[in-house]
N, C-alpha and C positions, 0 to 999 in steps of 0.2 A: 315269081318262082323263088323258092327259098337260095340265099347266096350261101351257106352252110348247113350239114347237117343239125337238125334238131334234136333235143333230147328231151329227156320226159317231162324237166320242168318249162324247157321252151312251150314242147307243146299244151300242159297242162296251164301256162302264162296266154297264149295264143285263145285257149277254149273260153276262159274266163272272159277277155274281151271279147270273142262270138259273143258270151253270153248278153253281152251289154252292148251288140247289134254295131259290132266295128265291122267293115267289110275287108277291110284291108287286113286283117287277120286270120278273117272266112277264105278270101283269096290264099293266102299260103300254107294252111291246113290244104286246102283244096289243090295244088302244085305237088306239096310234099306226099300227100296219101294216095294223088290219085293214080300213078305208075302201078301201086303194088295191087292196088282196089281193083285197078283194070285185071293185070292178070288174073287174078281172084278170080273175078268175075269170067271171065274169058276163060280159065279152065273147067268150070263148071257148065258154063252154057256154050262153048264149041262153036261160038258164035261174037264175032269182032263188034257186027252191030249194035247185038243184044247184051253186051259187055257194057260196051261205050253208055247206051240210054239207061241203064243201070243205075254205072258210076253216075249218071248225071241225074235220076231222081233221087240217091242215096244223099247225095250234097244238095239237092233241094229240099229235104228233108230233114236235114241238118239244122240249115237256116231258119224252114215255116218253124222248128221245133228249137230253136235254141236259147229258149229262156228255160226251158230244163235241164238242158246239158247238165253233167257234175264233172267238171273237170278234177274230179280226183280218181276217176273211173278211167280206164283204159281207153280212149279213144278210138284206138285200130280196132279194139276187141267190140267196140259200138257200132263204126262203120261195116265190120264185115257180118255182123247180127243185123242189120238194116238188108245190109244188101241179100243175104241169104233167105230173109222174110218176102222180100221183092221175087227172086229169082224162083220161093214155090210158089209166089201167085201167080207169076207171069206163065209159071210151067204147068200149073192148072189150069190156067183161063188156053191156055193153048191144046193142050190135051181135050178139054171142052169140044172145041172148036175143027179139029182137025181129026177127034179119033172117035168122035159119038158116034158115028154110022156104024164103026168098024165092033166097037164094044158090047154093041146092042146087038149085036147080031151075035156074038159071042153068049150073052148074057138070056137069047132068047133058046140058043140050044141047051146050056147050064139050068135054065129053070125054066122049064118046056111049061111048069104047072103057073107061071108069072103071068100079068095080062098084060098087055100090048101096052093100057095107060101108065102101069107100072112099072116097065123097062121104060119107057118112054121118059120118065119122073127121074129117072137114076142117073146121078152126076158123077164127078171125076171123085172132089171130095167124099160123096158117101159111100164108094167102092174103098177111099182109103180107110174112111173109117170101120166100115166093117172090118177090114182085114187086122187092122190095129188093134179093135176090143177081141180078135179072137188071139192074143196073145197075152200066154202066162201073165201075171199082175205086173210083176217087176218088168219082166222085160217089156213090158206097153207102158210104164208108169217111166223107166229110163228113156224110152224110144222118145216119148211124147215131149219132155224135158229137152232131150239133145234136138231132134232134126225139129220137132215144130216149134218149140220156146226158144231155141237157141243158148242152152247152157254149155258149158262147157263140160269135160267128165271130171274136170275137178270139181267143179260146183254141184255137181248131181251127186259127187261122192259125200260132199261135204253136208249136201241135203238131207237126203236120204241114209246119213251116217255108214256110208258103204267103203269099200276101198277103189283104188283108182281102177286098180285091175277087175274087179266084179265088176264095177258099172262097164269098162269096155268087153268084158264078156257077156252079159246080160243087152248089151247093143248088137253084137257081131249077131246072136241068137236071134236078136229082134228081124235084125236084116234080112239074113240071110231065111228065114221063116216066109219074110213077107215079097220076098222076091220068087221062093219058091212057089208060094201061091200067085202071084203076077203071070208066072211060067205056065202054071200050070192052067188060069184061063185066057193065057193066050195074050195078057195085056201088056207089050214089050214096050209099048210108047213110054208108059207108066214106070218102066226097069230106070228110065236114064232119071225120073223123077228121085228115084230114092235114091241113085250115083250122085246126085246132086250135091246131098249132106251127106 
């Protein structure tokens, strides 16, 4: 565990040796980040467990992948883009797995004219994507950027040559649209998906 704090050239000194497979520098990146990574993760998934095995594929992933690192890139701003990539698959593969009976049953009074093999065919992911391509250009071309690429609204701003403040109203819009649709067929599993990001 780190015996002081670190600063950015520490840890930018630290990543370079990850990159060249020192474990003893992987160990105190992994000391020093993992405190704030857990809460991260832990206020997102409301869940101590599913925090914990998070933080702990996000640092194995670190490692399988650390001949790419660029240690001139923000490190925190990589680990918490790893782990937020993690926590919609895991939140998909769960919604999957826990809410298909409930949504199909939803999905068969919604489109009464659908057949049975075709509800049957309909996953978590392509419920989102429908709801995603039914929004305005911008606000699905920022949504897609921020919660499933993991950009930042500075980066999106700077993308898309927009300002800080448009890209976070063109997000709030995206939200707040596609939670009303959530509401409206009834998919509330699905609500804590998008609290997520």
């Amino acid at each position: 565990m780190p015996s002081r704090v670190l600063n950015e050239d520490d840890v930018r000194c630290y990543v370079k040796k990850v990159q060249n497979g020192d474990p003893s520098s992987f160990e105190i990146l992994f000391y020093w980040y993992q405190p704030r990574l857990y809460r991260f993760c832990l206020h997102l998934t409301h869940s101590s467990a599913d925090a914990e095995e998070i933080v702990q594929e996000v640092f194995v992933k670190v490692w399988e992948t650390r001949h790419r690192l660029n240690a001139d890139l923000d490190f925190s701003a990589y680990l918490l883009k790893i782990a937020k990539n993690l926590i919609y698959t895991k939140a998909s593969q769960r919604i999957r797995e826990q809410a298909f009976q409930h949504y199909q049953t939803i999905f068969q009074a919604e489109y009464s004219n659908a057949t049975q093999e075709e509800i049957n065919r309909t996953s978590t992911e392509k419920v989102i994507r429908q709801l995603i391509e039914q929004l305005p250009f911008m606000q699905r071309k920022v949504f897609t950027l921020s919660r499933l690429s993991g950009y930042t609204n500075q980066e999106i701003a700077e993308r898309l040559q927009l300002s800080s403040s448009t890209v976070e109203n063109h997000l709030y819009l995206a939200l707040k649209k596609l939670k009303k649709q959530l509401q409206k067929l009834q998919l509330y599993t699905l609500l804590l998906l998008f609290n997520f990001f």
